[in-house]
C-alpha positions in Angstrom: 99.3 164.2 25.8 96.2 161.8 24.5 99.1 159.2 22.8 101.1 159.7 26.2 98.0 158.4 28.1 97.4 155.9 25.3 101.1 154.3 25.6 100.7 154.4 29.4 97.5 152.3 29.6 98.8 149.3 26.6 101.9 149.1 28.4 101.0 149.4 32.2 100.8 145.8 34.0 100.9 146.6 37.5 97.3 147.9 38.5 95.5 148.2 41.1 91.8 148.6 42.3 90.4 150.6 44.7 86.9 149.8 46.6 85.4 152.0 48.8 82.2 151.6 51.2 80.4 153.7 53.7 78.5 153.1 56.7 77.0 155.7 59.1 75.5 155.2 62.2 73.0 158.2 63.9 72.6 157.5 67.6 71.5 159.9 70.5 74.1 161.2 73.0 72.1 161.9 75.9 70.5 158.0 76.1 73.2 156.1 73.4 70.4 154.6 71.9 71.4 153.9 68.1 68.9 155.5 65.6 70.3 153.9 62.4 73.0 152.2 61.2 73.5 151.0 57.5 75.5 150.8 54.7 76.0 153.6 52.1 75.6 154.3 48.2 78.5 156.0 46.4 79.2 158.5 43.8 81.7 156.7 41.6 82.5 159.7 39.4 82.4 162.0 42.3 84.6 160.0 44.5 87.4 158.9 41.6 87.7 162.9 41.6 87.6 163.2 45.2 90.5 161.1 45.5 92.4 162.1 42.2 92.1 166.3 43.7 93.7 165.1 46.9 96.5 163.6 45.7 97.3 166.6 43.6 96.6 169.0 46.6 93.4 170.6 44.7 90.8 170.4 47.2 89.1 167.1 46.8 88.5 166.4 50.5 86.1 166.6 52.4 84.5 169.6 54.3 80.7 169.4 55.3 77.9 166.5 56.3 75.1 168.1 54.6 71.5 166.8 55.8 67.8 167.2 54.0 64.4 165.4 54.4 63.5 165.1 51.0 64.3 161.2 51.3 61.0 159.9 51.8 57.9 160.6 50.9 54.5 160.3 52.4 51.5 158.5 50.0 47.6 158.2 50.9 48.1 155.7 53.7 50.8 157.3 55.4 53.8 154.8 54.2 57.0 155.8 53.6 58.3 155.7 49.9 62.1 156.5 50.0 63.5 157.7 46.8 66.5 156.9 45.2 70.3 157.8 46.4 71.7 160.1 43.8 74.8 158.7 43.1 74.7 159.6 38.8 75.6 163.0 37.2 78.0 165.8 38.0 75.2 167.8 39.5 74.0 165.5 41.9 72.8 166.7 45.1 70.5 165.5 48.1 67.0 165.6 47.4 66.3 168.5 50.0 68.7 169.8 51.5 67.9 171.9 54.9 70.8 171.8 57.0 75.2 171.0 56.7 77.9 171.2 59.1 81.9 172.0 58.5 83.8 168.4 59.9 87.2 169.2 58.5 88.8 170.1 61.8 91.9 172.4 59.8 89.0 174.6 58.6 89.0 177.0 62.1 87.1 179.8 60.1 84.1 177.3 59.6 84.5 175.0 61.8 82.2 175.6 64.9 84.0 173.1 67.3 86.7 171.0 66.2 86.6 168.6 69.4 83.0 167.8 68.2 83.0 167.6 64.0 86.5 166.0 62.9 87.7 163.4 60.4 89.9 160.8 61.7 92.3 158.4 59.4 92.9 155.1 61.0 94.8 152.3 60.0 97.3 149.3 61.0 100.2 148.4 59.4 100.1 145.6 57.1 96.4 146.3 56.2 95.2 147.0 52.2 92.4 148.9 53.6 92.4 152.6 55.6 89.1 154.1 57.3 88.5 158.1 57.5 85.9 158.2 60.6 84.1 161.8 60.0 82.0 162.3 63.5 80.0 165.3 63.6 77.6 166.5 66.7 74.5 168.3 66.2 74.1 170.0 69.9 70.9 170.7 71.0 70.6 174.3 70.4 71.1 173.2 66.8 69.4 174.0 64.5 69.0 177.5 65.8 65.5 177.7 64.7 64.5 174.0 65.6 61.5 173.3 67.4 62.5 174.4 70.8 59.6 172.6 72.9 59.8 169.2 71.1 56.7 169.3 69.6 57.1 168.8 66.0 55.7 165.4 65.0 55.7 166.2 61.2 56.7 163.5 59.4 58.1 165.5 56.7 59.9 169.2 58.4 62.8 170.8 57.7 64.8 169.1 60.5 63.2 165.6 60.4 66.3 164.5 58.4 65.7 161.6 55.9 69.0 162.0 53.8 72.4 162.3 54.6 75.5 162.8 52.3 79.4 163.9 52.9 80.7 166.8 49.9 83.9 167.8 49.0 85.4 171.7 49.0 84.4 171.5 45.5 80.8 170.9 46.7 80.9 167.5 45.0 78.6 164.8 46.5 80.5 161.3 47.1 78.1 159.6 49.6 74.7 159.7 49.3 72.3 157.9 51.6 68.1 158.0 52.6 66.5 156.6 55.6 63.6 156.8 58.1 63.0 160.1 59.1 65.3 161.7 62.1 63.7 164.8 63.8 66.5 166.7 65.4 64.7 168.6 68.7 66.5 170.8 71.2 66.2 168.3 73.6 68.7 165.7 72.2 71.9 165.8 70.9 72.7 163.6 67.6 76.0 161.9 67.1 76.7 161.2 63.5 79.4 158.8 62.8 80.4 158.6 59.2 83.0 155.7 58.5 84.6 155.5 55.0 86.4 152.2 54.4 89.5 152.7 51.1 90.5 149.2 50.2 93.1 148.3 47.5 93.0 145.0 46.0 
């Protein structure tokens, strides 16, 4: 098998590369006001396997936005210090994680509303790149045991999300991103949209 492999990569001259990039954009659906919206980090190992496990039909895709506030941290003076994206090792996980939510729309049993948390390939003809758009809706009676009155002003709470990342069935971690503290209350509801953009060149 290993000389197979071998032969194949001395004698192989059509290649290609692949680059992808992430953006995510948090906004409120009651007001449209946009929370965030920035660029994220990637987990090169974890992604290459992503994509090799759904070519081959093993489960590589993606099922759940998982959420967590261990993304910054509070020092004497009250200033934020984010910490870094984990985006190395084959056990990488978010910092803190308090709270996920099934997207893959095919998964009915897990799924809570399919209408609402989806993945969504676009692409037009003639373009080297294709974008998955994963939205997912965080209603206002969810978390079921947020604060219900809206008066949490913690900085650091298990629903004042500071990290956000998208895993795989296999519970791998491809994205990874940390920002400004989000408090998800019962009186808003949170659009998440997660865009994914797989270019060949």
């Amino acid at each position: 098998m290993y000389s197979a492999i071998e032969n194949f990569n001395n004698s192989c001259t059509d290649t290609i590369k692949a680059k992808v990039s992430g953006f995510l954009r948090i906004s409120e659906q009651e007001t449209g006001k946009v929370l965030f919206n920035r660029h994220n980090d990637i987990h090169y190992e974890h992604m290459s396997l992503a994509l090799a496990q759904s070519l081959g039909n093993k489960k590589g895709w993606i099922k759940e936005i998982c959420f967590g506030n261990g993304g910054v941290k509070v020092n004497a003076a009250n200033e934020y210090i984010y910490t870094a994206p984990q985006t190395i090792g084959s056990s990488a996980s978010l910092h803190n994680q308090t709270y996920s939510k099934v997207v893959d729309d095919n998964n009915v049993d897990e799924n809570v509303d399919p209408t609402r948390n989806y993945m969504e390939v676009q692409h037009v003809v003639g373009n080297y790149y294709t974008d998955l758009l994963i939205s997912c809706t965080l209603e206002k009676n969810e978390p079921s045991d947020q604060n219900i009155f809206g008066t949490d002003t913690s900085i650091i709470s298990d629903y004042s999300f500071s990290e956000c990342g998208l895993k795989t069935y296999q519970g791998d971690l491809i994205t990874h991103l940390v920002f400004q503290p989000v408090l998800k209350q019962s009186s808003i509801t949170l659009k998440f949209n997660y865009l994914l953009r797989i270019q060949i060149v």
